[in-house]
PyMOL CGO cylinders between C-alpha atoms (Angstrom):
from pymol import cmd
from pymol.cgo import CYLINDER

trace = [
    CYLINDER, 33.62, -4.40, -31.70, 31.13, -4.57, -29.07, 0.3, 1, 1, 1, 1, 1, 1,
    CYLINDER, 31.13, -4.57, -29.07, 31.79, -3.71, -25.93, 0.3, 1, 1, 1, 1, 1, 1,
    CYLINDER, 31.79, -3.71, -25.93, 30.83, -5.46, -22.22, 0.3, 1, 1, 1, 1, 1, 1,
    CYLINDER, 30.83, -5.46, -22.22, 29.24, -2.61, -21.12, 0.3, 1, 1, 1, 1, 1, 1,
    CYLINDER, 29.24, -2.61, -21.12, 25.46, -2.55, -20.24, 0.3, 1, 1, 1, 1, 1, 1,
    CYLINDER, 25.46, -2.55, -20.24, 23.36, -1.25, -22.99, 0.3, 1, 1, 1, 1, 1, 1,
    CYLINDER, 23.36, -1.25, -22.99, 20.27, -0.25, -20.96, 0.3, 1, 1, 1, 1, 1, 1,
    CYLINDER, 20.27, -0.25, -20.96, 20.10, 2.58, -18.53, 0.3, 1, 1, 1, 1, 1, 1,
    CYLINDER, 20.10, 2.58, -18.53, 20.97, 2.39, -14.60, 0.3, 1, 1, 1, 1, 1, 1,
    CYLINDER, 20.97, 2.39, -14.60, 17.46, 2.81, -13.54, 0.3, 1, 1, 1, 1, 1, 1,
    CYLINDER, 17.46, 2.81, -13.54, 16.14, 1.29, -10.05, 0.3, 1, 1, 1, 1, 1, 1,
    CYLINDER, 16.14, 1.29, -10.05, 13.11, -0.68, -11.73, 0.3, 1, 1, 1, 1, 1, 1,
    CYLINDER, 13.11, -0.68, -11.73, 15.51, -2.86, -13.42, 0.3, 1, 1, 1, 1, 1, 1,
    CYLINDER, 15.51, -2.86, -13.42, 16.78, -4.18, -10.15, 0.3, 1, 1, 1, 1, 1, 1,
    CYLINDER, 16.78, -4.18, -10.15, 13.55, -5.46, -9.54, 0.3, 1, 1, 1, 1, 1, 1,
    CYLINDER, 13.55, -5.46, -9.54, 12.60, -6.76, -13.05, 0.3, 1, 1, 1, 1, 1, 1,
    CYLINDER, 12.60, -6.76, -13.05, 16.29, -8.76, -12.62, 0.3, 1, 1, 1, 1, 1, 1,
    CYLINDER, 16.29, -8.76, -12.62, 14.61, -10.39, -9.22, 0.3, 1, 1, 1, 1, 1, 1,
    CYLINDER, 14.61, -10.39, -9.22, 11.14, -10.98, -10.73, 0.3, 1, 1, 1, 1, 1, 1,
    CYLINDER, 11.14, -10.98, -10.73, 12.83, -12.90, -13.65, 0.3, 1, 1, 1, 1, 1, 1,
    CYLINDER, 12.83, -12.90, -13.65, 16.04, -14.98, -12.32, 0.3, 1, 1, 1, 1, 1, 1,
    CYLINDER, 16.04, -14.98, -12.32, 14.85, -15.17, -8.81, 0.3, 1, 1, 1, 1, 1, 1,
    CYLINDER, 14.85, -15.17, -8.81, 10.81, -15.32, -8.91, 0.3, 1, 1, 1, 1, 1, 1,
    CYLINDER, 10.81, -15.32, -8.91, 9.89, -17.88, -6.66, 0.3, 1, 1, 1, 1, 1, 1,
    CYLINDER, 9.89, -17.88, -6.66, 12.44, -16.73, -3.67, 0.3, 1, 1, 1, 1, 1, 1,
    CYLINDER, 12.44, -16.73, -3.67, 9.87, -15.53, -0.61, 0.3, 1, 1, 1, 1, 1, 1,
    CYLINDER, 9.87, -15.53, -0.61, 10.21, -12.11, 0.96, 0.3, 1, 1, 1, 1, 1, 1,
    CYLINDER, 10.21, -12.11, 0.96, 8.62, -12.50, 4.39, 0.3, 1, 1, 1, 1, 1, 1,
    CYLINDER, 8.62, -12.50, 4.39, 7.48, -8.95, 6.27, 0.3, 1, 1, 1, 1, 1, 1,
    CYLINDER, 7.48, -8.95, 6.27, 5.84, -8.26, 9.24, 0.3, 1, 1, 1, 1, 1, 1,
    CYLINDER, 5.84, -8.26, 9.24, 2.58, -6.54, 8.86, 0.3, 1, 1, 1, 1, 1, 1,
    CYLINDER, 2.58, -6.54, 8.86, 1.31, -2.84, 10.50, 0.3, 1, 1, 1, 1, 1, 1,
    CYLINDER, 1.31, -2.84, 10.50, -1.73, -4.86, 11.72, 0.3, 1, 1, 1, 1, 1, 1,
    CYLINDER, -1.73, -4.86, 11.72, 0.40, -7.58, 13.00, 0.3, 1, 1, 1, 1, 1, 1,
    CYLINDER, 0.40, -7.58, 13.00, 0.58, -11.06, 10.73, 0.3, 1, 1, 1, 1, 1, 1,
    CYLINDER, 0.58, -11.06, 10.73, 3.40, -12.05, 8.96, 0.3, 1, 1, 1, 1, 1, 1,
    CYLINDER, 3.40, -12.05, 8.96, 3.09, -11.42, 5.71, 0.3, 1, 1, 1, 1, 1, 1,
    CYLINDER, 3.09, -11.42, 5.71, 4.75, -13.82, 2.79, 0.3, 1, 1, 1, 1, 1, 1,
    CYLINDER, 4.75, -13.82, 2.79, 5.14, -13.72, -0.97, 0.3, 1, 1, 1, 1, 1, 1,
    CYLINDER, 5.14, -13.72, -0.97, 7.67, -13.92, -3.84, 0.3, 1, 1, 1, 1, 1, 1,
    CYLINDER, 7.67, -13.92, -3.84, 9.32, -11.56, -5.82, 0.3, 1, 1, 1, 1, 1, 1,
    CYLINDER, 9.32, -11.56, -5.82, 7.18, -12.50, -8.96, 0.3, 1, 1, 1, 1, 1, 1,
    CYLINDER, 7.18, -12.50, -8.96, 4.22, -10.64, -6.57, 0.3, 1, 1, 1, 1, 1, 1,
    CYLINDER, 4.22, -10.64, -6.57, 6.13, -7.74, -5.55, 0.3, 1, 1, 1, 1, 1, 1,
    CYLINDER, 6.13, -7.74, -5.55, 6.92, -7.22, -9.37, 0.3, 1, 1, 1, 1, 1, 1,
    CYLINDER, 6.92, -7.22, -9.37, 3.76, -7.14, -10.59, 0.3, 1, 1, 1, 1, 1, 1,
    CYLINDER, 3.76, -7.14, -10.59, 2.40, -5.14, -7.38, 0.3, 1, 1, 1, 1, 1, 1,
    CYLINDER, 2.40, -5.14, -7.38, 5.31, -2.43, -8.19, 0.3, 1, 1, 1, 1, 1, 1,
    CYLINDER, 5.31, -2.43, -8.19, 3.62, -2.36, -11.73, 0.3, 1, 1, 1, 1, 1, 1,
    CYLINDER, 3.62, -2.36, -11.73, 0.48, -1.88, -10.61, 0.3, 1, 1, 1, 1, 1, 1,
    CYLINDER, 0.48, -1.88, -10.61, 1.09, 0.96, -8.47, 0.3, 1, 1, 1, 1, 1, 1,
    CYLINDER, 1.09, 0.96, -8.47, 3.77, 2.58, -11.07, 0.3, 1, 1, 1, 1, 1, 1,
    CYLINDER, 3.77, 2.58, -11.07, 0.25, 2.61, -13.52, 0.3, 1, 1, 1, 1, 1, 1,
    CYLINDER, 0.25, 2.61, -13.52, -1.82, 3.63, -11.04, 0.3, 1, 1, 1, 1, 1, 1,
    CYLINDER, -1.82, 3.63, -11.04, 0.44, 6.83, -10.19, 0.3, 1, 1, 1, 1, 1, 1,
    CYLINDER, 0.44, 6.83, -10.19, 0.47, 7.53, -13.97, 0.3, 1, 1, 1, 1, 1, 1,
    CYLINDER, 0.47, 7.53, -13.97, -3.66, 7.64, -14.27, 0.3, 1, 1, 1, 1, 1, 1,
    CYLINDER, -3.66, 7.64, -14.27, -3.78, 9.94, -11.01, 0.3, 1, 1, 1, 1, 1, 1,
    CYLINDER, -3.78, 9.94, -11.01, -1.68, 12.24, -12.90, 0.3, 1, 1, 1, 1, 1, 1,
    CYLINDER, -1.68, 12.24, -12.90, 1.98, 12.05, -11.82, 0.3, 1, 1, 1, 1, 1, 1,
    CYLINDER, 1.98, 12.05, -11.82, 4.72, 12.63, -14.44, 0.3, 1, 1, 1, 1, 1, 1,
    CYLINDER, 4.72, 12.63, -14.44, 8.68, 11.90, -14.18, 0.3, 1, 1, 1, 1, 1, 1,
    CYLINDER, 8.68, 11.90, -14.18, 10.36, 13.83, -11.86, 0.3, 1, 1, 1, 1, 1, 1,
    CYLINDER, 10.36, 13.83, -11.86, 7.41, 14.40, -9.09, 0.3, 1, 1, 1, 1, 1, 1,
    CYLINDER, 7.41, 14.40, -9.09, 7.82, 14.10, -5.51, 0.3, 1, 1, 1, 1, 1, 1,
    CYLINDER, 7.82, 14.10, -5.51, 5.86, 11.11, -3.95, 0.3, 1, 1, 1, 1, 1, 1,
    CYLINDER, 5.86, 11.11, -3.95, 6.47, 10.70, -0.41, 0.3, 1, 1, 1, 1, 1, 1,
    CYLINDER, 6.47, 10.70, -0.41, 6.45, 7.57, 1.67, 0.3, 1, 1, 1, 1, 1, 1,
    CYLINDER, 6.45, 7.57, 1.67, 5.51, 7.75, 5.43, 0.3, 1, 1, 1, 1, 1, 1,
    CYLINDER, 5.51, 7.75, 5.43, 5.69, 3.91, 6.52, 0.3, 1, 1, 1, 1, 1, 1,
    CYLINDER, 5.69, 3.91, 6.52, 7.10, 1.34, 7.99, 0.3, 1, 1, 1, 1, 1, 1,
    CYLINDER, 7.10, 1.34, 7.99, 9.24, -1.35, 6.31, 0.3, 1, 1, 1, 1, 1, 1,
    CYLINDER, 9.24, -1.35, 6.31, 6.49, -3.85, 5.06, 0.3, 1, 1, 1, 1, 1, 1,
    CYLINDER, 6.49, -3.85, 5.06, 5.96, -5.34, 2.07, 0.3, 1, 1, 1, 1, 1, 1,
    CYLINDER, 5.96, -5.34, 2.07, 3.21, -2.43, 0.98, 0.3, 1, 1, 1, 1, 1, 1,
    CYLINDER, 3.21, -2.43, 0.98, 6.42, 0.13, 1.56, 0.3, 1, 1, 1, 1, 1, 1,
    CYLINDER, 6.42, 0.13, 1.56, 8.32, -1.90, -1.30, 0.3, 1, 1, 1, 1, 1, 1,
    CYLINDER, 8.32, -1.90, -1.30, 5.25, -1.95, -3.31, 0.3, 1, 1, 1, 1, 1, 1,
    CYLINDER, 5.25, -1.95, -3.31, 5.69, 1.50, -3.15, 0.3, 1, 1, 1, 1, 1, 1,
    CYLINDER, 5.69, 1.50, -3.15, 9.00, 2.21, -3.51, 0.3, 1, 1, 1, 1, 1, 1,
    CYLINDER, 9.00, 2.21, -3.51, 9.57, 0.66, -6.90, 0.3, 1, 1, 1, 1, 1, 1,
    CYLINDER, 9.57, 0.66, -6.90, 5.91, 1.44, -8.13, 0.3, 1, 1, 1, 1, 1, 1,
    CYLINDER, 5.91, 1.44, -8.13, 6.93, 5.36, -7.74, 0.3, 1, 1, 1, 1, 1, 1,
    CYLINDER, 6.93, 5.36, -7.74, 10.69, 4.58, -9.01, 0.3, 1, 1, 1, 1, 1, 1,
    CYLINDER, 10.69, 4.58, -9.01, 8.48, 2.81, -11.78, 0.3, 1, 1, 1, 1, 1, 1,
    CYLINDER, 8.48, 2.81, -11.78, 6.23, 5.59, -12.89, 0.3, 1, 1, 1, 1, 1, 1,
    CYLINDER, 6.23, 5.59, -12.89, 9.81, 7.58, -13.06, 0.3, 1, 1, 1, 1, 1, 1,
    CYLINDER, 9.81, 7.58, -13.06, 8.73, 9.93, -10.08, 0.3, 1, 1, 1, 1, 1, 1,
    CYLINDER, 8.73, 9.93, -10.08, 10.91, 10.86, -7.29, 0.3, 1, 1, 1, 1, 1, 1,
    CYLINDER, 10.91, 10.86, -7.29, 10.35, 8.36, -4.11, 0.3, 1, 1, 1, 1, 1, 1,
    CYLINDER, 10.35, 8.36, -4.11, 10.45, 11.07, -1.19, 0.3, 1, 1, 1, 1, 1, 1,
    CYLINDER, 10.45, 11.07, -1.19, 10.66, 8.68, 2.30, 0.3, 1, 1, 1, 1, 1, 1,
    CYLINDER, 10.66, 8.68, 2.30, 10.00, 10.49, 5.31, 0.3, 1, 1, 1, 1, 1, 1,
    CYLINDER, 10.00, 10.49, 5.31, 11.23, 9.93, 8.52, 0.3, 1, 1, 1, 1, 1, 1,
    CYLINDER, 11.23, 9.93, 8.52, 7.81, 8.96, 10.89, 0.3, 1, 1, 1, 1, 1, 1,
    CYLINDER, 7.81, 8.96, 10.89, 9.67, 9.68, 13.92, 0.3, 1, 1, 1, 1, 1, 1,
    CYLINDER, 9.67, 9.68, 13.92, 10.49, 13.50, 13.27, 0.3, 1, 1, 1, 1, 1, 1,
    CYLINDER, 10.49, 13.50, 13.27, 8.02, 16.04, 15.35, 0.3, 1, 1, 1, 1, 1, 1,
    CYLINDER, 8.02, 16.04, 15.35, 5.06, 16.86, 13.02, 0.3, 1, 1, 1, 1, 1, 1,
    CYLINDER, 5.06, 16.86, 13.02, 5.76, 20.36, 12.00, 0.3, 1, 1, 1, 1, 1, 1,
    CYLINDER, 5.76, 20.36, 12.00, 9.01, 18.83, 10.69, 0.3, 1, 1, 1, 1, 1, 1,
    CYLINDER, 9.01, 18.83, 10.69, 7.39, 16.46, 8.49, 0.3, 1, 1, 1, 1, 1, 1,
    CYLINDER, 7.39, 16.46, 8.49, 5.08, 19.09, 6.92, 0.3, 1, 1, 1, 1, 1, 1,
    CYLINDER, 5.08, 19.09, 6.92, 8.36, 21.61, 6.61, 0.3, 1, 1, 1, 1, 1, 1,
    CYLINDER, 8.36, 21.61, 6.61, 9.91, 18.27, 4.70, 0.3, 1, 1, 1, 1, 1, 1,
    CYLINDER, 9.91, 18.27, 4.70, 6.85, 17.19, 2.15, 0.3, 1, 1, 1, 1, 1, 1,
    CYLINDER, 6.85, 17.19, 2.15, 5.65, 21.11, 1.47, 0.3, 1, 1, 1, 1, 1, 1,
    CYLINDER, 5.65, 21.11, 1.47, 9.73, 21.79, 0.78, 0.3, 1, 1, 1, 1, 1, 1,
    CYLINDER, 9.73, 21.79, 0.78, 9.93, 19.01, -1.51, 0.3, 1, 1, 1, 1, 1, 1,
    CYLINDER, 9.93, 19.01, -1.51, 6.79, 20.01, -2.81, 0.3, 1, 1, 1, 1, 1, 1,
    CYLINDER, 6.79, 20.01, -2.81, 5.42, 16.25, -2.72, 0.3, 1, 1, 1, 1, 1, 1,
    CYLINDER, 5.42, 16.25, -2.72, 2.17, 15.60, -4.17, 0.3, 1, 1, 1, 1, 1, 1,
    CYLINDER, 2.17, 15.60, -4.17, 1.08, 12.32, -2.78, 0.3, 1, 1, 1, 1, 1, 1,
    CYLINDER, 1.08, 12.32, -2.78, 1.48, 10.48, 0.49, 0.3, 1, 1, 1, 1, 1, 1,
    CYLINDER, 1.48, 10.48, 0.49, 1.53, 6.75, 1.38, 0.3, 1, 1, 1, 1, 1, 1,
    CYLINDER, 1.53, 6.75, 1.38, 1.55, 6.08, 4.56, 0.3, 1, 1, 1, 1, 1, 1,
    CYLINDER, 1.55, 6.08, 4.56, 0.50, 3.03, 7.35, 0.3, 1, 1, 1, 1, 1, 1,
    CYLINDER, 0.50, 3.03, 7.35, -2.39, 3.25, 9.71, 0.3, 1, 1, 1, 1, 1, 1,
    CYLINDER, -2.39, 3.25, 9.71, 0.05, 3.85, 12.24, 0.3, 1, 1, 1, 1, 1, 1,
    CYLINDER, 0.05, 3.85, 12.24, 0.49, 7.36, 11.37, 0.3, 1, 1, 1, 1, 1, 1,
    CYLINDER, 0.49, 7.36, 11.37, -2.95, 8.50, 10.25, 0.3, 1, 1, 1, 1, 1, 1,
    CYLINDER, -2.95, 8.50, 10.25, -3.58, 10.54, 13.71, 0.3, 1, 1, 1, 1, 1, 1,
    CYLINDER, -3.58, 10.54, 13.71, -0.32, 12.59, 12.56, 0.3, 1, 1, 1, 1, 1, 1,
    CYLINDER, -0.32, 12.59, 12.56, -1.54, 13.32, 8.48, 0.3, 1, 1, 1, 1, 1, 1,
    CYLINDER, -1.54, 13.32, 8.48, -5.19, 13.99, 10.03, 0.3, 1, 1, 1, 1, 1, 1,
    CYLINDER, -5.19, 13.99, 10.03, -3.25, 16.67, 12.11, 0.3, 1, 1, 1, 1, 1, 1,
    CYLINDER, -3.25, 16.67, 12.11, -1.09, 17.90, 9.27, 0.3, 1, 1, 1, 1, 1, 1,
    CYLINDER, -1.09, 17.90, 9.27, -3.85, 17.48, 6.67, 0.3, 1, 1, 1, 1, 1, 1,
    CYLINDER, -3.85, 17.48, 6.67, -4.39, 21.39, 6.17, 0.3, 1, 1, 1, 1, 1, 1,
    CYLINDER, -4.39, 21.39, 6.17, -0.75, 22.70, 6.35, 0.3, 1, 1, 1, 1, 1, 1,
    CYLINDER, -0.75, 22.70, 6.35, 0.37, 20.07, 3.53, 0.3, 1, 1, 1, 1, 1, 1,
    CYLINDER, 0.37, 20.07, 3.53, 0.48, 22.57, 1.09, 0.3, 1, 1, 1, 1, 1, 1,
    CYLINDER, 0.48, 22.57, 1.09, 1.37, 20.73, -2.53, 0.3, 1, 1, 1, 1, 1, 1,
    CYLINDER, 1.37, 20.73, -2.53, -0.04, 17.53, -1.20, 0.3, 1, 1, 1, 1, 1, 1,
    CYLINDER, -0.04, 17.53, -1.20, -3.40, 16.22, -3.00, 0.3, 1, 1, 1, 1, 1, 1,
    CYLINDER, -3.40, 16.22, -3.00, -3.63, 12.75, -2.49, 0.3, 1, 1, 1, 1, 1, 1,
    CYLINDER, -3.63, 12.75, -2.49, -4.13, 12.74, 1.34, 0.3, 1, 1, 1, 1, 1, 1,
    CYLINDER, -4.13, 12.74, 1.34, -7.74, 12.88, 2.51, 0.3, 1, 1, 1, 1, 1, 1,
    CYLINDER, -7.74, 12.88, 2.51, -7.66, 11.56, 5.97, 0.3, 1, 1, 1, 1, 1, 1,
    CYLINDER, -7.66, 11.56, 5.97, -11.10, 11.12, 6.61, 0.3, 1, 1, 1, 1, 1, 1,
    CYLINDER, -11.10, 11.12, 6.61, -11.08, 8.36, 3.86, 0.3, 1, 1, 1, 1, 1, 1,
    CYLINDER, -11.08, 8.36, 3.86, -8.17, 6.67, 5.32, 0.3, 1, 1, 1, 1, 1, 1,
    CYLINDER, -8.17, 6.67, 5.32, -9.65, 6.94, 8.88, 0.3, 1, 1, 1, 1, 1, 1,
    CYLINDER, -9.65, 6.94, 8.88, -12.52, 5.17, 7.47, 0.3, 1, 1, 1, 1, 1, 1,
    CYLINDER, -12.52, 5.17, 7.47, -10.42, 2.27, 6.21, 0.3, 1, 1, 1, 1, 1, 1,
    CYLINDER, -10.42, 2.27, 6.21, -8.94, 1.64, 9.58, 0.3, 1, 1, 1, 1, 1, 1,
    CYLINDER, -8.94, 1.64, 9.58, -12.36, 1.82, 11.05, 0.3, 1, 1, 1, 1, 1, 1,
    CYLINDER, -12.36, 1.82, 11.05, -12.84, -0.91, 8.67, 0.3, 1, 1, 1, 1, 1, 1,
    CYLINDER, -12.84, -0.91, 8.67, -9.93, -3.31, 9.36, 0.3, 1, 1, 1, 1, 1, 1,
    CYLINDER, -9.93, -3.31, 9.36, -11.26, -2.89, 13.57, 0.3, 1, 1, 1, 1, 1, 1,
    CYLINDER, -11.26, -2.89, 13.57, -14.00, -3.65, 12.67, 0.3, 1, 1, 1, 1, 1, 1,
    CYLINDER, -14.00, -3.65, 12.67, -12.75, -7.11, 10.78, 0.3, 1, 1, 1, 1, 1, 1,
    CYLINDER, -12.75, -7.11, 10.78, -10.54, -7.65, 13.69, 0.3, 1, 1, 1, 1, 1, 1,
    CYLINDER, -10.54, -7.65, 13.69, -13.02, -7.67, 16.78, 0.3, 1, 1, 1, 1, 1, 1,
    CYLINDER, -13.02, -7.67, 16.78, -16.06, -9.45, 14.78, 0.3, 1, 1, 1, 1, 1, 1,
    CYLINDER, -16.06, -9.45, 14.78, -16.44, -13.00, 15.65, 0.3, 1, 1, 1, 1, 1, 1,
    CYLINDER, -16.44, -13.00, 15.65, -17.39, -14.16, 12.05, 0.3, 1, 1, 1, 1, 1, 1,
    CYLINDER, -17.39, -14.16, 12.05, -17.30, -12.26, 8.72, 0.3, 1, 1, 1, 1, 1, 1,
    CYLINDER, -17.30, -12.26, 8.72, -20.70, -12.74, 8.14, 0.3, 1, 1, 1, 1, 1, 1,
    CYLINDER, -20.70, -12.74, 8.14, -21.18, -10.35, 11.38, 0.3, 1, 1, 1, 1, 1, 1,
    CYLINDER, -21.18, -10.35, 11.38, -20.14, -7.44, 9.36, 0.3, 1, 1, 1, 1, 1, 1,
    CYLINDER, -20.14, -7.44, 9.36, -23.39, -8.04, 7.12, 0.3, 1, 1, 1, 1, 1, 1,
    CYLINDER, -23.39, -8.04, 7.12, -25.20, -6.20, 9.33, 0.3, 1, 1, 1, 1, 1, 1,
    CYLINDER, -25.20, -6.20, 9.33, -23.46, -2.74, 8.69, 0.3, 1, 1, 1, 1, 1, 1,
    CYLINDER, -23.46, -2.74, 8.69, -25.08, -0.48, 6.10, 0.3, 1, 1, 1, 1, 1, 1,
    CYLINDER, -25.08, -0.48, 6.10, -23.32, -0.36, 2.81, 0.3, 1, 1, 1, 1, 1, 1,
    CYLINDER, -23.32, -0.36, 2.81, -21.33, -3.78, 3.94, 0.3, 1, 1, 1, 1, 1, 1,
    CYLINDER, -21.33, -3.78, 3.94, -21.39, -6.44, 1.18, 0.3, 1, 1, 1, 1, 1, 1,
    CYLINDER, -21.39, -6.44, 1.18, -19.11, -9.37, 2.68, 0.3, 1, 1, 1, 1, 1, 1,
    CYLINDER, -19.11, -9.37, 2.68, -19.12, -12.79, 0.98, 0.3, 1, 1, 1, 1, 1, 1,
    CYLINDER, -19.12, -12.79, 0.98, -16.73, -15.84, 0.65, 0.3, 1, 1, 1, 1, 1, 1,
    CYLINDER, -16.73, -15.84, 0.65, -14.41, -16.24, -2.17, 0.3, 1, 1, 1, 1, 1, 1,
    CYLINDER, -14.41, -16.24, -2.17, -15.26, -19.78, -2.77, 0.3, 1, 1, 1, 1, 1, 1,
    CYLINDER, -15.26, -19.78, -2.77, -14.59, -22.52, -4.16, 0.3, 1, 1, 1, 1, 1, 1,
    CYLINDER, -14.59, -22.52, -4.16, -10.87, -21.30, -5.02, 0.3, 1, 1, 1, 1, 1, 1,
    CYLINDER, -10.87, -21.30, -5.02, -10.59, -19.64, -1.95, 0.3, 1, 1, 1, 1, 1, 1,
    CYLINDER, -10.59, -19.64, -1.95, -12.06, -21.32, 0.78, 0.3, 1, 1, 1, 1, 1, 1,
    CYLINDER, -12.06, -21.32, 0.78, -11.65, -19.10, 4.52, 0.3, 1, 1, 1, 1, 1, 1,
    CYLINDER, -11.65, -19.10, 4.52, -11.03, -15.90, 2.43, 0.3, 1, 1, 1, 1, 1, 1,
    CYLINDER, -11.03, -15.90, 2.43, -13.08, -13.22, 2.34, 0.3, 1, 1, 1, 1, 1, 1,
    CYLINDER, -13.08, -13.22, 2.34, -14.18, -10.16, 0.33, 0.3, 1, 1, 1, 1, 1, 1,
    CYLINDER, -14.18, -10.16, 0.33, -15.27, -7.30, 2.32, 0.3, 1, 1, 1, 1, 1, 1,
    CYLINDER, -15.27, -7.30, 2.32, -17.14, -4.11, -0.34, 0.3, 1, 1, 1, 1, 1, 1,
    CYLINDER, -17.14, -4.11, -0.34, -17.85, -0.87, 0.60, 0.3, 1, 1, 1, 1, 1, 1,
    CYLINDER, -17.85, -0.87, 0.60, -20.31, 0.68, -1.37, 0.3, 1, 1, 1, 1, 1, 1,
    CYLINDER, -20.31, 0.68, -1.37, -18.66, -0.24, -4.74, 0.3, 1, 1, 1, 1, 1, 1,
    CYLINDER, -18.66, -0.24, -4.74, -15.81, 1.97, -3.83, 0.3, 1, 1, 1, 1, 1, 1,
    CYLINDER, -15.81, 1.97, -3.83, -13.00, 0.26, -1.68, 0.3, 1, 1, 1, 1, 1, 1,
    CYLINDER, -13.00, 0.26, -1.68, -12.47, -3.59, -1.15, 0.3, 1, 1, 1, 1, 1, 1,
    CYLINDER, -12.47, -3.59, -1.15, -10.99, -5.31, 1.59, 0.3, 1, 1, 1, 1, 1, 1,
    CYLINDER, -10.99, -5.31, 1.59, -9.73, -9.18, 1.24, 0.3, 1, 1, 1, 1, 1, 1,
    CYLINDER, -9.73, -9.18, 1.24, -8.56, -10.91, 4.30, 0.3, 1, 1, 1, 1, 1, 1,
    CYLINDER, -8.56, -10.91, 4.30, -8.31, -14.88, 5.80, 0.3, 1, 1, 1, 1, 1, 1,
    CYLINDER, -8.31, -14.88, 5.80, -10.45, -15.84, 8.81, 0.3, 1, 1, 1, 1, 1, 1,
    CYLINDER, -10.45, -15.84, 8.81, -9.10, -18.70, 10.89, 0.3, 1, 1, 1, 1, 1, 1,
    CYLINDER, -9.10, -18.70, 10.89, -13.12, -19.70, 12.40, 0.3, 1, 1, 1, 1, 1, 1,
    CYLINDER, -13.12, -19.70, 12.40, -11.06, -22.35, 14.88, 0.3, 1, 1, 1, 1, 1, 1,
    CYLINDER, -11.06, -22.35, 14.88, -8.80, -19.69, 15.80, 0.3, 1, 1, 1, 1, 1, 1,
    CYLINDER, -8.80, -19.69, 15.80, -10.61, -16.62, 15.46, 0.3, 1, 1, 1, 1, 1, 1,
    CYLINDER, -10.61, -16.62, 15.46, -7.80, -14.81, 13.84, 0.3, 1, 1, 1, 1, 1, 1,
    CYLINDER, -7.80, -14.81, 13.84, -7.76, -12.67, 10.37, 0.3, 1, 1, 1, 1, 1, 1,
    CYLINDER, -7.76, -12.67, 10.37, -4.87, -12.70, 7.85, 0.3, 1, 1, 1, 1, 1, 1,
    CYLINDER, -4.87, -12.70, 7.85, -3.18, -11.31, 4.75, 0.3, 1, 1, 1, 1, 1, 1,
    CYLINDER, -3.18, -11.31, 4.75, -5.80, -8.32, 5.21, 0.3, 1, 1, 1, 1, 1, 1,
    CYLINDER, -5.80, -8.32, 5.21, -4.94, -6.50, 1.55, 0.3, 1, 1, 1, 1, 1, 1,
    CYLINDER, -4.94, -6.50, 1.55, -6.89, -3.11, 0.39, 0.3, 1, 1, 1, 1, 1, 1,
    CYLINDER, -6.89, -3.11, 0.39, -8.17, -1.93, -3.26, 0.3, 1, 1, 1, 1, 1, 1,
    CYLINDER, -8.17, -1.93, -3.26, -9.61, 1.61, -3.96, 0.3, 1, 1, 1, 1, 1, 1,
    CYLINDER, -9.61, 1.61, -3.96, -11.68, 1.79, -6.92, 0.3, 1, 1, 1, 1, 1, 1,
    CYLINDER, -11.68, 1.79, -6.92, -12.56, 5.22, -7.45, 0.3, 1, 1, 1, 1, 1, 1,
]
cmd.load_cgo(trace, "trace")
């Protein structure tokens, strides 16, 4: 006789494949780093969580890794947060308001071999950069370069402005889109974001590497 028991294992992944099945549609609603609110369903942070989880298996990490979080409580830090529970790695989340050489003591201890972390706290991983020992998927000169980019977005008066920086490709993601944009930087990182041209405000600013 069969029991009531579960048959599948306790795993954290299947708390969010529950939510992206019975309760799809229900909003979670986050405050950006860069300051919009930021809305969407559990159906997107399932499939986000996915895509991360895959993407952290093609860069090479295997069950049981350390992958550490440095970040605020956004939407992008529950991205993350199931995507490494997903790829069956260890989710390491380190407290941003310890002093520096505490943080590196923490990720080099736990041996943790990526790092995602806000804008917010790029000044401290450009600092830590060379003492993060096990870390390799930190390079802070590439990150500093996407929040050059997202200034950049924020202070320009019209996309079509940011045409006129070398490497820049920006066009208009019409006719399904109309007011958002697509921002590429030399085929290698792409930056999609809403511009309000009666308010002059940007939106929903989302990032894709493509290395």
């Amino acid at each position: 006789m069969k029991g009531l028991m579960q048959d599948w294992p306790l795993l954290v992944p299947s708390i969010l494949d529950h939510a992206g099945t019975y309760h799809a549609e229900r909003e979670i609603v986050t405050r950006t780093v860069e300051g919009p609110i930021h809305r969407y369903t559990y159906a997107d942070l399932h499939s986000r969580a996915r895509q991360t989880a895959k993407a952290l298996t093609r860069l090479g990490v295997k069950p049981g890794d350390r992958v550490a979080t440095l970040a605020w409580n956004t939407h992008r830090h529950m991205e993350a947060w199931y995507g490494i529970m997903g790829a069956g790695a260890v989710c390491h989340t380190i407290n941003p308001r310890l002093f520096p050489e505490q943080i590196a003591y923490i990720a080099n201890h736990a041996e943790d071999s990526y790092v995602f972390t806000d804008l917010t706290f790029v000044p401290i991983l450009e600092g830590l950069q060379k003492n993060l020992t096990s870390v390799k998927g930190l390079d802070a000169r590439e990150t500093r370069k996407i929040s050059d980019m997202i200034a950049a977005i924020r202070v320009a008066s019209h996309p079509r402005d940011l045409q006129t920086i070398a490497s820049w490709k920006v066009h208009e993601l019409k006719p399904g889109f109309p007011g958002k944009w697509s921002l590429m930087v030399t085929g290698n990182y792409r930056l999609t974001f809403y511009h309000d041209a009666k308010a002059q405000s940007v939106s929903d600013l989302d990032y894709e590497d493509y290395h």
